[in-house]
GUBA-150552 format. One line per 5 residues: for each residue x, y, z of N, C-alpha, C. Coordinates in nm, 2 decimals, always signed. Each point is the difference from the previous one (the first is absolute). Last residue first. Example, Ala and Ser with C-alpha at 12.3 -4.5 7.8 and 13.67 -1.06 7.14 Angstrom:
+1.28,-0.22,+0.71,+0.09,+0.11,+0.00,-0.08,+0.11,+0.08 | +0.03,-0.57,-0.01,-0.09,+0.12,+0.00,+0.09,+0.12,+0.00
END
This chain:
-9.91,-10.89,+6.96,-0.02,-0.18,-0.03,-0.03,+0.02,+0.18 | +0.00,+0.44,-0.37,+0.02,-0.05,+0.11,-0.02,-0.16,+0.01 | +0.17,+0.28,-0.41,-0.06,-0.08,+0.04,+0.03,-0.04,+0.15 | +0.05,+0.44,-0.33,+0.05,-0.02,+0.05,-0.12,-0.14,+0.08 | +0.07,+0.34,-0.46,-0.04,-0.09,+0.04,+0.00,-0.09,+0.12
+0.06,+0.52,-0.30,+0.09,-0.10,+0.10,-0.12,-0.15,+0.06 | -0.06,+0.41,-0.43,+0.01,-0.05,+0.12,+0.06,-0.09,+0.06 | -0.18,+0.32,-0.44,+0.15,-0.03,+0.04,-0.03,-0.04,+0.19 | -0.30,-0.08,-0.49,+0.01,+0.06,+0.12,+0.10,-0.02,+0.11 | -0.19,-0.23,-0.40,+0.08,+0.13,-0.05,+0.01,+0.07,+0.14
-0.19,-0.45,-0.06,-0.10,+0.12,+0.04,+0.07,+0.13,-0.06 | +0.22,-0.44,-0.01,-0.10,-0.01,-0.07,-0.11,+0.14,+0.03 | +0.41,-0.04,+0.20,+0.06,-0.02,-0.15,-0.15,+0.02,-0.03 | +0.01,-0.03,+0.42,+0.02,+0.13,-0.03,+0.03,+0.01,-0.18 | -0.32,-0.39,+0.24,+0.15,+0.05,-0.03,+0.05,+0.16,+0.00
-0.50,-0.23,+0.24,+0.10,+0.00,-0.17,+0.11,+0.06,+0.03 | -0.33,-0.26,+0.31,+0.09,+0.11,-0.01,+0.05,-0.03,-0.10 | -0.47,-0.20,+0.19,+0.10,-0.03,-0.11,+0.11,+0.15,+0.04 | -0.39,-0.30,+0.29,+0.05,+0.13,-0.03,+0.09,-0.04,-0.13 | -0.27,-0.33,+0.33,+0.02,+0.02,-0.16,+0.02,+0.15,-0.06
+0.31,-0.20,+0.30,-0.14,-0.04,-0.12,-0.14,+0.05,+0.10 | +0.44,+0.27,+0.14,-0.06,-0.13,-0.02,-0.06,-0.01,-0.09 | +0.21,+0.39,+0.10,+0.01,-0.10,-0.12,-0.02,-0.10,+0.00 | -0.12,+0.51,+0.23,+0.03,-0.10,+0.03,+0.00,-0.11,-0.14 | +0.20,+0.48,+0.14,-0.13,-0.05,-0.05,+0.02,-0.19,+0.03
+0.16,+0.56,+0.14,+0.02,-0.15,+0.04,-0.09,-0.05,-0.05 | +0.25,+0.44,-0.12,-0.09,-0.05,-0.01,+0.02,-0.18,+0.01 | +0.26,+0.56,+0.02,-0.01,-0.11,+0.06,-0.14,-0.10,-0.03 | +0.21,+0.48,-0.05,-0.02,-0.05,-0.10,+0.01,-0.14,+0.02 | -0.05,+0.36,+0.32,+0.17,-0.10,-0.01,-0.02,-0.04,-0.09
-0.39,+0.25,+0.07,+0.12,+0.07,+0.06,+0.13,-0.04,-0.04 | -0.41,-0.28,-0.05,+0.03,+0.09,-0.13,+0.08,+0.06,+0.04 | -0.14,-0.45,+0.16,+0.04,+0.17,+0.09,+0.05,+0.03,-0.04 | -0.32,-0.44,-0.05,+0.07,+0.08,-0.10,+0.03,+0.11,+0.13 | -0.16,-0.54,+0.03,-0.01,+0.11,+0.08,+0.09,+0.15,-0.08
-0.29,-0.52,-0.16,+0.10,+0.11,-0.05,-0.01,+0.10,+0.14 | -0.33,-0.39,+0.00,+0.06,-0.01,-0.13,+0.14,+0.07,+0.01 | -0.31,-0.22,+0.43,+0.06,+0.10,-0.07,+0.07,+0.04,-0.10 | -0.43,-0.23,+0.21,+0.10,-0.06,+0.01,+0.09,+0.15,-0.07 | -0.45,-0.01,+0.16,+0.08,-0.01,+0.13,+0.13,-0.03,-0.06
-0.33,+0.01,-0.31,+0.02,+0.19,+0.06,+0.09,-0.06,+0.16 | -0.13,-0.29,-0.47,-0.01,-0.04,+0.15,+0.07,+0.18,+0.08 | -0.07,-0.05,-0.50,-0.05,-0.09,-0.01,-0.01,-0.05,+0.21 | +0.28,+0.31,-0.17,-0.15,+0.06,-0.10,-0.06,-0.12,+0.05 | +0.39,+0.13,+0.30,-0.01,-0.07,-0.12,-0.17,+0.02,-0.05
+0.29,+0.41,+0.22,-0.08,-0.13,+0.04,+0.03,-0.12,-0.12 | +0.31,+0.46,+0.14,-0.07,-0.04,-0.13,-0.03,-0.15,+0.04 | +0.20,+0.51,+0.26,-0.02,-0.16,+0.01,-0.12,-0.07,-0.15 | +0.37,+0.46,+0.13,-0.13,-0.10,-0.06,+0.01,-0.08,-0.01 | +0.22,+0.42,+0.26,+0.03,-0.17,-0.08,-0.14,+0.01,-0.02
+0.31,+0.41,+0.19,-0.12,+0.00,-0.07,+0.04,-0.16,-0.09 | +0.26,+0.18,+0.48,+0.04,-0.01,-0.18,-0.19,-0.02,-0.07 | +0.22,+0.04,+0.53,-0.06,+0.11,-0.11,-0.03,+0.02,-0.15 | +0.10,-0.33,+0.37,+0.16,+0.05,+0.00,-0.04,+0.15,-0.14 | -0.29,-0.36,+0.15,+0.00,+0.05,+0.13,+0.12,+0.09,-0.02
-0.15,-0.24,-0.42,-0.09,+0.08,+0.03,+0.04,+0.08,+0.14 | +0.26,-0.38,-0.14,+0.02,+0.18,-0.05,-0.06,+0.07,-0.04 | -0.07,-0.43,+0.25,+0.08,+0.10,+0.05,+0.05,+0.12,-0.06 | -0.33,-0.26,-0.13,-0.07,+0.06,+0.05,+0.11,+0.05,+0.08 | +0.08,-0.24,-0.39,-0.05,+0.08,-0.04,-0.08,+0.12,+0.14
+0.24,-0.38,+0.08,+0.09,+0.09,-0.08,-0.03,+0.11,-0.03 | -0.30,-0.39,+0.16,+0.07,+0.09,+0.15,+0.14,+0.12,-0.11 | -0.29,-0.27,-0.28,-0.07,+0.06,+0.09,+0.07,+0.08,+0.07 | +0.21,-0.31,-0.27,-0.02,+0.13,-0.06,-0.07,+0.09,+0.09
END
């Protein structure tokens, strides 16, 4: 998420990087409100809720 978030920082886009609250080196979410884009992360112990369950019309997409 790091290097995504800092190549489209070098390509002019406005990102936020979002730490984990609990270790500031590791990285929760990279967001770039421009493209309505947000990388979060879903390990454990993160939880992602559903689009069904939040009411929130989103795309879910699983890197492996």
């Amino acid at each position: 998420m790091r290097k995504i978030g800092e190549t489209m920082l070098a390509k002019g886009y406005d990102v936020e990087f979002h730490c984990c609250s609990s270790d500031n080196n590791s990285l929760d979410a990279v967001v770039i409100p421009a493209i309505k884009v947000a990388l979060i992360d879903g390990t454990a112990p993160h939880r992602v809720v559903s689009a069904q369950e939040s009411g929130q019309a989103f795309e879910v997409v699983v890197f492996k």
